[in-house]
N, C-alpha and C positions, 0 to 999 in steps of 0.2 A: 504493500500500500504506500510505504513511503518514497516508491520508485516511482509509480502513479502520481503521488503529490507533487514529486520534483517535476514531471514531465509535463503536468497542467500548470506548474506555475513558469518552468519555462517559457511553455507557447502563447502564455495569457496576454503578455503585452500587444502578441499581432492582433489580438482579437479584442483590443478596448476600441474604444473611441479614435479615432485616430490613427490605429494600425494597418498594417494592408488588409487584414479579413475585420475591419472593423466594422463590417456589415454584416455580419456576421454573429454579432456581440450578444444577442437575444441566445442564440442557438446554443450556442458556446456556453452561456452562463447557466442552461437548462443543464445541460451535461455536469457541470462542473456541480451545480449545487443536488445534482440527482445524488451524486457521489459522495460529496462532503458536506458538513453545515457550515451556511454564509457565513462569511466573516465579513460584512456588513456593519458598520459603525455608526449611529446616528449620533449627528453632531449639535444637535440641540431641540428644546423641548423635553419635558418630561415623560418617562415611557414605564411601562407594568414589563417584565421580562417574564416570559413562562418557557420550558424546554420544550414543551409541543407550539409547533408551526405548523402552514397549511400542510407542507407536505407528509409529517406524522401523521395529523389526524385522514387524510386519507387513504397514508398506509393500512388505520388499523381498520377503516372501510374495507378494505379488501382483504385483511385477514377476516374480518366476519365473515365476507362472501365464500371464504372457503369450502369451507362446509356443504355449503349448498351447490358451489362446484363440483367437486370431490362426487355425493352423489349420485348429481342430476349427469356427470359422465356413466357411471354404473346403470343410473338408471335407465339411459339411453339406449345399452347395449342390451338390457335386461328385456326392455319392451320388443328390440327389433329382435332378440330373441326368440320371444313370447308368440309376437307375429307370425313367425315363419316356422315356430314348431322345432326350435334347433332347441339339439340339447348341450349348450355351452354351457361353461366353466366363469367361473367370477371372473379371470384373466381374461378371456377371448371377451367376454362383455365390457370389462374397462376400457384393454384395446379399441373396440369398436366404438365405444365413447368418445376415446379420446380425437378417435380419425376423424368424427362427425363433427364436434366441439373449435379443436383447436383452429381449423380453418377459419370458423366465427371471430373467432379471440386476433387472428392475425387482420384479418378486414377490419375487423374495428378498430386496434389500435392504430394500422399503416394510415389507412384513412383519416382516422380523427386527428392523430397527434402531427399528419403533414398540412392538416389546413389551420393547428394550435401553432408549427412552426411557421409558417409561412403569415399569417394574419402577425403574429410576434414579429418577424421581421418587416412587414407592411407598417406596421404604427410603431415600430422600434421599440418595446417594452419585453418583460423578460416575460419569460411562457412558463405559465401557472402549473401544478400538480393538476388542474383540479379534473380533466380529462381522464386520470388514474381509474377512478370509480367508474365512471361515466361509462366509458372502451370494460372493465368488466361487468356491471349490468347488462350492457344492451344483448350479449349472447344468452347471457340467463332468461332472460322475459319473451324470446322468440323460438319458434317450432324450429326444430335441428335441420330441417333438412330447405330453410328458405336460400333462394339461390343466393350464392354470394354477391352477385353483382345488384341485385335486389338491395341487398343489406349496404353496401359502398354508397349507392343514390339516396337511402334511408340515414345513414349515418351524416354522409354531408351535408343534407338537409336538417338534421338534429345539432351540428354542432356551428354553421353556418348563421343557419337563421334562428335558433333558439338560441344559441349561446353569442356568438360573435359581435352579431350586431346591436344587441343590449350592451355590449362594453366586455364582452367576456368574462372568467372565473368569478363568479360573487354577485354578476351583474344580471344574470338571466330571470326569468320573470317564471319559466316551467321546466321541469325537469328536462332535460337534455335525451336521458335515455327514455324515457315517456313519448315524447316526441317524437324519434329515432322510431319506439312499435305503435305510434298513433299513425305515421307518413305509410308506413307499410301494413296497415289494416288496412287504412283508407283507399290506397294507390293499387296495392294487390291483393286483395283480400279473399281472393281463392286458396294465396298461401297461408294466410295468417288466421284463416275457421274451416269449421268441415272435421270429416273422421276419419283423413289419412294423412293430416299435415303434422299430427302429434307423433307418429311415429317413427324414426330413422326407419329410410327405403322403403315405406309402402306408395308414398307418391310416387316413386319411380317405377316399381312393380308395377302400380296401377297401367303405367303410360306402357311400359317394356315386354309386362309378361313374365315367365319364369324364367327368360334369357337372360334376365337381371339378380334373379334370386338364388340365393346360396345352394348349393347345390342343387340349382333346377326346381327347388322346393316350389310350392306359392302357398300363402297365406293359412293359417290355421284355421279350420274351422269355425272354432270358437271366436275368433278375432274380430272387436268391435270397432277400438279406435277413438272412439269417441271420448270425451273427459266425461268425468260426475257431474258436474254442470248440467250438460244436454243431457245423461240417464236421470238428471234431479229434475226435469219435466214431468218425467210420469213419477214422481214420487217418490217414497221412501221406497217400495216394491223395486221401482224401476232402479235405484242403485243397489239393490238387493242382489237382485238378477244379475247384475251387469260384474257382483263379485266388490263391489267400492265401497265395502263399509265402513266403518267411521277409524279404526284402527289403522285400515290401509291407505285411505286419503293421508291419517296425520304421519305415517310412515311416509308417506309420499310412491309407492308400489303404484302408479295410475299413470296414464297420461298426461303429458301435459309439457311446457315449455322445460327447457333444459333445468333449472336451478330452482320453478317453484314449485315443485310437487311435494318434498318434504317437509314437513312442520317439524320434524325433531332436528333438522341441519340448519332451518331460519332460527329456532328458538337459542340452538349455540350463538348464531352472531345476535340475535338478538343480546344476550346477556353480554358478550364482548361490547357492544354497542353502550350499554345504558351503564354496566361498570367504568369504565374510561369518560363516560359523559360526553361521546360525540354525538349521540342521538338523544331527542327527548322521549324519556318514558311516560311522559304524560300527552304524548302524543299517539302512542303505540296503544294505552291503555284506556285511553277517551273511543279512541277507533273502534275498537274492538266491542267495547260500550255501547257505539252508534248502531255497528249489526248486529247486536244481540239484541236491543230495543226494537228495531223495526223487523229485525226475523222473528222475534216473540210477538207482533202484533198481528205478522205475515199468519202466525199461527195459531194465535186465535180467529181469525176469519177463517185458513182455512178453504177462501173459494179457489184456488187454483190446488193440481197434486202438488206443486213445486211449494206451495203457504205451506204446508203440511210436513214438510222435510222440518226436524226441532232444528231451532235456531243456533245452535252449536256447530252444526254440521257445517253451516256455512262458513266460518272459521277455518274449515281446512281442505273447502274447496275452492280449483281456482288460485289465483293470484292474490287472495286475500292478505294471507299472512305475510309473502314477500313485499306486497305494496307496504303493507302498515311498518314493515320493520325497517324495509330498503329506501320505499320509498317516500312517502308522508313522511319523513323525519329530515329528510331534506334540509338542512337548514339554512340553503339560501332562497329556501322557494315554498317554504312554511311560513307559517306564523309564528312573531319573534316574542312575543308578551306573553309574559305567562297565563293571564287567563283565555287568550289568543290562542295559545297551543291546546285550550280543551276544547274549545270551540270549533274550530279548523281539526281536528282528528275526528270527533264525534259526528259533524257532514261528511268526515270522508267517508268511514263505515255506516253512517246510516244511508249513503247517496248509493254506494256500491251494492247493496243489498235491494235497495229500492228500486234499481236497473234489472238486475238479477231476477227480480220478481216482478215487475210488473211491464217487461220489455224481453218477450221470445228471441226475437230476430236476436239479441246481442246479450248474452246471457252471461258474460264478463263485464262487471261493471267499473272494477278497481283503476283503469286506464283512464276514464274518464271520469271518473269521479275527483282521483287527485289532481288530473291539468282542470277540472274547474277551481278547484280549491286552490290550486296555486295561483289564478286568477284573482281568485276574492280573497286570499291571505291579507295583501295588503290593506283592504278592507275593511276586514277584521280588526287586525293592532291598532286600525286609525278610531273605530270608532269604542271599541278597547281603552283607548288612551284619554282621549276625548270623557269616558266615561269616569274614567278615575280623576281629570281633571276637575270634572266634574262636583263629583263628591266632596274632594279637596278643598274646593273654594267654599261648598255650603256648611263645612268645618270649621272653615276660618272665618267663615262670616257670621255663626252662631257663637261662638268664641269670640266675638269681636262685642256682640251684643252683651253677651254676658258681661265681659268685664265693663 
């Protein structure tokens, strides 16, 4: 490492201000501080000094995501397994995970982080961590087998127009990776619904036939495809049948997008999350509040089979759990007050539930539920604030009468 140091501080003069690659100076400065912490000096004013910086805290973003990586790769290879009637080994299933996944993971960082360097060198400013998280979400919250060139159009559009042009890292108004699988429901949305986009290689199958399929096989009998979600139309029966019971949804053993199918590998980063105090747990736990209120009302009516599914269920179907943990916690695109963060989580889970149940056509509500909320966040704090100035003043001014 200390051959490393010497070699960056050699080359650092071409790369200031002034040097021959001093255009260069944004790019350069990412590398050097990915590697070491700045050594950065403010020269006046008064400052709080903490050892976590942007780029800690969303280090330890993506060690929570672990978890749900780790997984949603097994689980990948387990479904396309399950699919096709093979009888593999836990290794040939990670394998085959990992071949589906990693291509994801490489589009999304190539892409994001050349339009983070290049906008950095456009306005001359240094290029933020904050992309880290961003590039690992977006593979987690998408069906494994969307085409890559899909996801490259969807990414530049997520981190261009959602992020960029608000002012970049800090500045954005809605989730970046939200955006990234809003542009690709909307744009392609034969990949992004339906009951052969959850599974590695049955959309292919479907187009190819068994020319495609592991040894000649084609599709298991038994093979549905479908998520819990579409089997929670016909009711509790209907995920009965389908094998989705409540155990297996929170193991995450179902369909579903690479990273959110397990509630026991969100619930690890969850706790990484709210120990460190990079996520609000008063946002996680309002949310979760919100769908349990409107799924207990869903079932006292009762008029639909899907009212009739107990309102727990909904908890660990779907993208529930990864939005409330991954995503509603957001904290540049939440709600910053603290009675703000009950308020803003409690719409997210009651709005997502509310889509879910009373809207067939689109039976995942958590995507849209939190880009509205990140909308009306700001919203919220203002009149939040406003509320407690409120108060304040009829304090002082009862206090004032008194004396």
């Amino acid at each position: 490492m200390d051959i490393m140091r010497k070699f960056i501080d050699k080359i650092k003069p071409s790369f200031e201000k002034g040097g021959k690659l001093g255009f260069l100076h944004s790019t350069f400065e990412a590398f050097e501080s990915f590697l070491y912490v700045p050594d950065t000096v403010t020269r006046k004013g008064s400052h709080v000094r903490d050892c976590v910086d942007l780029k800690r805290i969303m280090i330890i973003v993506v060690v929570a995501l672990i978890p749900s990586l780790l997984f949603g790769i097994w689980n990948t290879g387990y479904q396309h397994s399950t699919a096709f009637g093979l009888d593999w080994g836990f290794w040939q299933m990670v394998w085959y995970g990992i071949v589906k996944v990693i291509p994801l993971y490489l589009v999304s960082y190539i892409v994001g982080l050349a339009i983070e360097f290049i906008s950095a060198q456009i306005k001359g400013h240094e290029v933020n961590e904050g992309y880290l998280v961003s590039g690992m979400l977006i593979p987690l919250i998408i069906p494994v087998d969307v085409p890559l060139w899909m996801l490259a159009i969807a990414v530049a559009f997520a981190v261009i127009i959602g992020k960029e042009v608000f002012g970049g890292t800090g500045m954005n108004i809605w989730n970046p990776a939200l955006l990234c699988r809003a542009f690709l429901f909307f744009s392609y949305p034969s990949k992004m619904s339906g009951d052969t986009v959850w599974t590695g290689g049955v959309s292919r199958y479907m187009a190819e036939g068994t020319a495609y399929a592991t040894n000649g096989s084609g599709l298991a009998d038994s093979f549905s495809g479908a998520t819990p979600l579409v089997h929670a139309a016909e009711g509790l029966d209907g995920l009965n049948a389908a094998g989705d019971s409540f155990w297996n949804m929170f193991a995450g053993i179902i369909p579903g997008a690479v990273g959110e199918t397990s509630v026991i590998a969100i619930l690890i980063g969850a706790v990484i999350l709210i120990w460190t105090g990079v996520a609000s747990w008063k946002i996680m736990l309002s949310s979760i509040i919100g769908a349990m209120c409107v799924g207990l009302l869903g079932n006292a009516f009762g008029a639909t089979p899907e009212m009739t599914v107990p309102a727990y269920y909904q908890l660990v179907m779907g993208g529930f759990m990864f939005g409330t943990v991954f995503m509603a916690t957001d904290p540049v695109t939440s709600a910053q007050t603290e009675t703000g963060k009950w308020i803003y989580g409690f719409l997210v889970g009651a709005l997502t539930i509310t889509v879910r149940l009373f809207n067939p056509g689109y039976v995942e509500g958590m995507m849209l539920a939190i880009l509205l909320m990140n909308t009306f966040a700001p919203l919220i704090d203002h009149y939040v604030i406003s509320a407690s100035i409120s108060r304040r003043a009829k304090r002082i001014s009862k206090k004032m009468k008194i004396a």
